[in-house]
C-alpha positions in Angstrom: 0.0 0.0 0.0 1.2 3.2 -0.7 2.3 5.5 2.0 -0.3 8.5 1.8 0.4 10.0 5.3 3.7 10.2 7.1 3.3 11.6 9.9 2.7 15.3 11.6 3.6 18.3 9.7 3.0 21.3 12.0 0.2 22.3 14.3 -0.9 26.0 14.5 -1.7 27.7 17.7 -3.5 30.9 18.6 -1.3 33.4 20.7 -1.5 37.0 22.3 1.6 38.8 22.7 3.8 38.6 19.5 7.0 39.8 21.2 6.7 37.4 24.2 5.7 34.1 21.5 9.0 35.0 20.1 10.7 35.0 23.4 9.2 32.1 25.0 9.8 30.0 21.4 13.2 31.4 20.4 15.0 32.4 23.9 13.6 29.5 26.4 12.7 27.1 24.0 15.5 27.6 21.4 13.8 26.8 18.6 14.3 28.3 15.0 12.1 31.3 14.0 12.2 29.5 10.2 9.4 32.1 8.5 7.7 35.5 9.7 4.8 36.1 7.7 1.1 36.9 7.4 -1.9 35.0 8.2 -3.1 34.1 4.5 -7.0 35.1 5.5 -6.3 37.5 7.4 -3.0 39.5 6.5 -3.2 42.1 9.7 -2.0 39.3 11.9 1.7 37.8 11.8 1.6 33.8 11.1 5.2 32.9 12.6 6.1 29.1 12.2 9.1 27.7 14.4 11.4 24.8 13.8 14.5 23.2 13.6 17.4 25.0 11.3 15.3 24.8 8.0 11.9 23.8 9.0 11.3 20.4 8.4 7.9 18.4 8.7 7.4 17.4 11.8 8.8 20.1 13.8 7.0 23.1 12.6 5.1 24.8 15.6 3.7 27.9 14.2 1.0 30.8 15.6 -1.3 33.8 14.6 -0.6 36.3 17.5 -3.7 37.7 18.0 -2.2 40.9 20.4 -2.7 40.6 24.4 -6.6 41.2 24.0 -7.1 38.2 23.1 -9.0 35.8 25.9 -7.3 32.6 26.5 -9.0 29.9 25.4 -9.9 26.2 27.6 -8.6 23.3 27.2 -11.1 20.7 27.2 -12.8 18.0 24.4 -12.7 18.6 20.3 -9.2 19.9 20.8 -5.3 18.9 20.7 -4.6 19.7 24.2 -0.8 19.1 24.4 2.0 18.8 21.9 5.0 17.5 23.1 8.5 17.9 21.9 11.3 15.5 21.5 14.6 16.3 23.3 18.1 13.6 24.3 17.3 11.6 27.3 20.6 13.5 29.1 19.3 16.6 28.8 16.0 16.3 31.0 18.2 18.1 34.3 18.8 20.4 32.1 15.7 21.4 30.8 14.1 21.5 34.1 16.8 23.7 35.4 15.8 25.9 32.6 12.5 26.4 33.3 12.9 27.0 37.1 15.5 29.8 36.2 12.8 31.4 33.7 10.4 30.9 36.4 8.2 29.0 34.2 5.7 26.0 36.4 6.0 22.7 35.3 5.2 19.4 36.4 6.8 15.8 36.6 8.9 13.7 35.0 5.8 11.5 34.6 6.2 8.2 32.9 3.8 7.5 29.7 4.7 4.5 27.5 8.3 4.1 29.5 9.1 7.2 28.3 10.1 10.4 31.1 8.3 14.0 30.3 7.5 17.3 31.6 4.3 18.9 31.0 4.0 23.0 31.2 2.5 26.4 29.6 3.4 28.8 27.3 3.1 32.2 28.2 -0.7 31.9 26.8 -1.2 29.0 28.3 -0.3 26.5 25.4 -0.2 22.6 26.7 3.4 21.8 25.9 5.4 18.7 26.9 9.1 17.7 26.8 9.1 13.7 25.9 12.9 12.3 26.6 14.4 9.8 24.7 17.2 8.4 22.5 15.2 7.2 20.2 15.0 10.4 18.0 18.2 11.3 15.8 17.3 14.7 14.5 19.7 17.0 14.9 19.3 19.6 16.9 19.6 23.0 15.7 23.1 23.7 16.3 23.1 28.0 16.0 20.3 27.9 18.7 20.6 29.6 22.4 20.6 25.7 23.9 23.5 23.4 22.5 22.7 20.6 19.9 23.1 18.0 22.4 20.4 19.4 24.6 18.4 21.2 21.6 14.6 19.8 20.8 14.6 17.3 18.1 11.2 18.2 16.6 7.8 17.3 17.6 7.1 13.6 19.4 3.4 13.3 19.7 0.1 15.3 19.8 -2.4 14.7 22.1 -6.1 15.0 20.8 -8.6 15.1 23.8 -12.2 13.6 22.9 -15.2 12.3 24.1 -15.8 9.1 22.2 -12.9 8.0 20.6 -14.2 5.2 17.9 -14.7 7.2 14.7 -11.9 9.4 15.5 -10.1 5.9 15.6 -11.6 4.8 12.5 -10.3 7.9 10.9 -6.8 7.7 12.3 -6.4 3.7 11.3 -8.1 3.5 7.8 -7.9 6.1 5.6 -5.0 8.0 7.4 -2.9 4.8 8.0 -1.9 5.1 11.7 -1.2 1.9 13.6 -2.4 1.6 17.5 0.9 1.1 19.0 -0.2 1.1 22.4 -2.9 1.5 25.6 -2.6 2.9 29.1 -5.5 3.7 30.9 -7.8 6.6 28.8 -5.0 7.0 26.2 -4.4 5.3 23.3 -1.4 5.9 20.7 -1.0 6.0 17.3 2.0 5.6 14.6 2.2 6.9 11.1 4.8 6.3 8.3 7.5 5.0 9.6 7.0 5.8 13.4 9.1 6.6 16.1 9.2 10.5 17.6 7.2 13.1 15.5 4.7 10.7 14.1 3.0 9.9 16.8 -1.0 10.7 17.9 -2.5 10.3 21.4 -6.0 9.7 21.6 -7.3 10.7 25.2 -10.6 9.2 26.0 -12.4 11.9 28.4 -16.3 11.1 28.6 -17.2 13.7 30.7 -15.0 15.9 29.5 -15.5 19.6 29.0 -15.6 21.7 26.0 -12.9 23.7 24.8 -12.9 26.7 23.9 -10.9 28.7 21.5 -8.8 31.9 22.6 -5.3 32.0 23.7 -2.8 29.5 23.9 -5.8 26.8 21.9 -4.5 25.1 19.2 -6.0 25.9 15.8 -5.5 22.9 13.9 -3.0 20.1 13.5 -1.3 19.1 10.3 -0.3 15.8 8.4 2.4 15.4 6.5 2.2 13.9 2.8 4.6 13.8 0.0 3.2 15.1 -2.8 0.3 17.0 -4.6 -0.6 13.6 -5.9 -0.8 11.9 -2.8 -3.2 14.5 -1.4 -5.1 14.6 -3.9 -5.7 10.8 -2.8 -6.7 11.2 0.1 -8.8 14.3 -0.4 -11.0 11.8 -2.6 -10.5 9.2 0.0 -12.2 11.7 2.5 -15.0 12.8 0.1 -15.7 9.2 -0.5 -15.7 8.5 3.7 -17.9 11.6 3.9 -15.7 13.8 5.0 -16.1 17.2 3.6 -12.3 18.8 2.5 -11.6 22.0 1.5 -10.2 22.8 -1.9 -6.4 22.8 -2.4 -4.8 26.1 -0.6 -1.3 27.4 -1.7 0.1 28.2 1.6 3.5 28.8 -0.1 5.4 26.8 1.7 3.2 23.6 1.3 -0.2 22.5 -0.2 -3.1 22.2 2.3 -6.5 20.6 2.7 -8.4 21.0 5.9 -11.4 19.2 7.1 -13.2 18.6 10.9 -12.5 15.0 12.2 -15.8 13.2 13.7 -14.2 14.7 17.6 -14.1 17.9 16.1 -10.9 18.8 15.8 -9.4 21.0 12.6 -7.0 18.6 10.6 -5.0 19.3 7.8 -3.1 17.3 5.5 -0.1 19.4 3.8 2.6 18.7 1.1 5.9 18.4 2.3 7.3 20.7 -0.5 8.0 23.3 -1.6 9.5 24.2 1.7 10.6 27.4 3.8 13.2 28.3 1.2 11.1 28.8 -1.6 11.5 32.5 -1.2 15.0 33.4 1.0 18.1 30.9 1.4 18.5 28.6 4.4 21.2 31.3 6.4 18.3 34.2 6.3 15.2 32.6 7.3 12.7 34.2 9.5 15.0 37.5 9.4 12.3 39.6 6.7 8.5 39.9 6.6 7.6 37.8 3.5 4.6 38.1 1.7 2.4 35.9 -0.4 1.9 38.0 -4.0 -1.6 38.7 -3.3 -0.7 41.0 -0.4 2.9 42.4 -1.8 1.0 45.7 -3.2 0.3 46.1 0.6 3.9 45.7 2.1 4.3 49.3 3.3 1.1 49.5 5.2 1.5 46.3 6.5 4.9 46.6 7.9 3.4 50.0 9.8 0.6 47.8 11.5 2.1 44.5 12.3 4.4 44.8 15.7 8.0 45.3 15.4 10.1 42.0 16.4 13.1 41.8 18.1 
């Protein structure tokens, strides 16, 4: 069978303050600022996607900062509650060392599926985790504020949060070819492609679970990755024919995207791996200039007055 889905892509947050995203994702976090752009509907608000050196699937975390105005939002049911990131085994000390000095809460090391993580918020309240193991070797990204053998690998799972899990389930193992690789109590996990860290989906089983609600720090959608426009185009029909009701093909740029609500409610979207973040400026440069899509070039100067200044 032909691999149509390889694992996660990126998943989009909301945020509020621009200049503290940057700092919490860049500084604490040392991740790569890989693209500073504009939300595509709505070009007033930054869309700012993180990574390792050149953005690669599977460790894209990227938000629309909404200004400090915006309400947090809940975590609860119909949402991805937690993405977690990969980072060495030896580095866990550090890492917590790092977030008691920036005075940021966390909790654990828990344990879940033999593996050690730590579980806190961004400064909007974002569920993030730290997942430690050996198993992952991406590099780390070796210009960063934290040294490349302490650096985050990329993602290593996402946690969706529903209330009945079985056509989620269904979704996940038929037509976008995960494998149930495990059960603990109310979670189950998920493999795509060829597995290990940044393919990975939780599904946690919460009955009487509350609702989410969007604002702050809620994640927006989550995206999987696929090879090719062919290949979406695949499952885009393979959707239409579940029932499912995809969008049309959107050029983000950078990738190819479909989007569509999974049966728990969650936003999903399946997105080409190329063209990539160097499309339009070389590997050294990225995330330095606003760039623009060409619809919204003719509107550069007015929207480099309105957007924040970054620093």
């Amino acid at each position: 069978m032909k691999t149509l889905i390889n694992g996660l892509h990126h998943v989009t947050t909301l945020a509020g303050d621009t200049q503290g995203n940057v700092d919490f994702y860049t500084d604490l976090m040392g991740l790569r600022l890989v693209k500073k752009t504009v939300n595509f509907d709505a070009p007033d608000v930054y869309h700012l996607y993180y990574g390792n050196e050149s953005g690669l699937p599977g460790t894209i975390l990227t938000f629309f900062p909404y200004g400090s105005d915006l309400p947090r939002g809940r975590k609860g049911v119909g949402q991805l509650t937690y993405t977690a990131f990969s980072a060495p085994l030896a580095s866990m000390q550090f890492w917590m060392d790092r977030l008691h000095e920036r005075s940021i809460p966390y909790s654990g090391p828990y344990k879940r599926f033999s593996e050690s993580y730590l579980q806190f918020e961004d400064y909007d309240g974002a569920g993030t985790e730290l997942v430690f193991s050996d198993d992952d070797q991406r590099p780390g990204w070796e210009n960063g504020p934290v040294s490349a053998d302490f650096a985050i690998r990329g993602f290593h799972t996402v946690t969706l949060n529903v209330q009945n899990p079985d056509r989620t389930v269904q979704l996940l193992t038929d037509i976008m070819q995960h494998k149930l690789i495990g059960e603990e109590p109310g979670r189950m996990r998920f493999s795509a492609g060829i597995g290990g860290p940044g393919n990975f989906v939780d599904v946690q089983v919460s009955p009487a679970g509350v609702r989410a609600l969007q604002g702050a720090g809620s994640v927006h959608h989550v995206a999987f990755s696929t090879d090719s426009d062919d290949t979406q185009r695949t499952i885009r029909e393979q959707l239409m024919q579940a029932g499912f009701q995809p969008t049309t093909v959107q050029d983000r740029q950078y990738f190819h995207s479909i989007y569509f609500r999974e049966p728990g409610g969650i936003l999903f979207e399946i997105a080409t791996n190329p063209p990539g973040f160097t499309v339009d400026e070389p590997l050294e440069e990225l995330g330095q200039n606003l760039k623009l899509p060409p619809q919204y070039e003719s509107r550069r100067a007015s929207l480099e007055r309105a957007l924040p200044v970054i620093s």
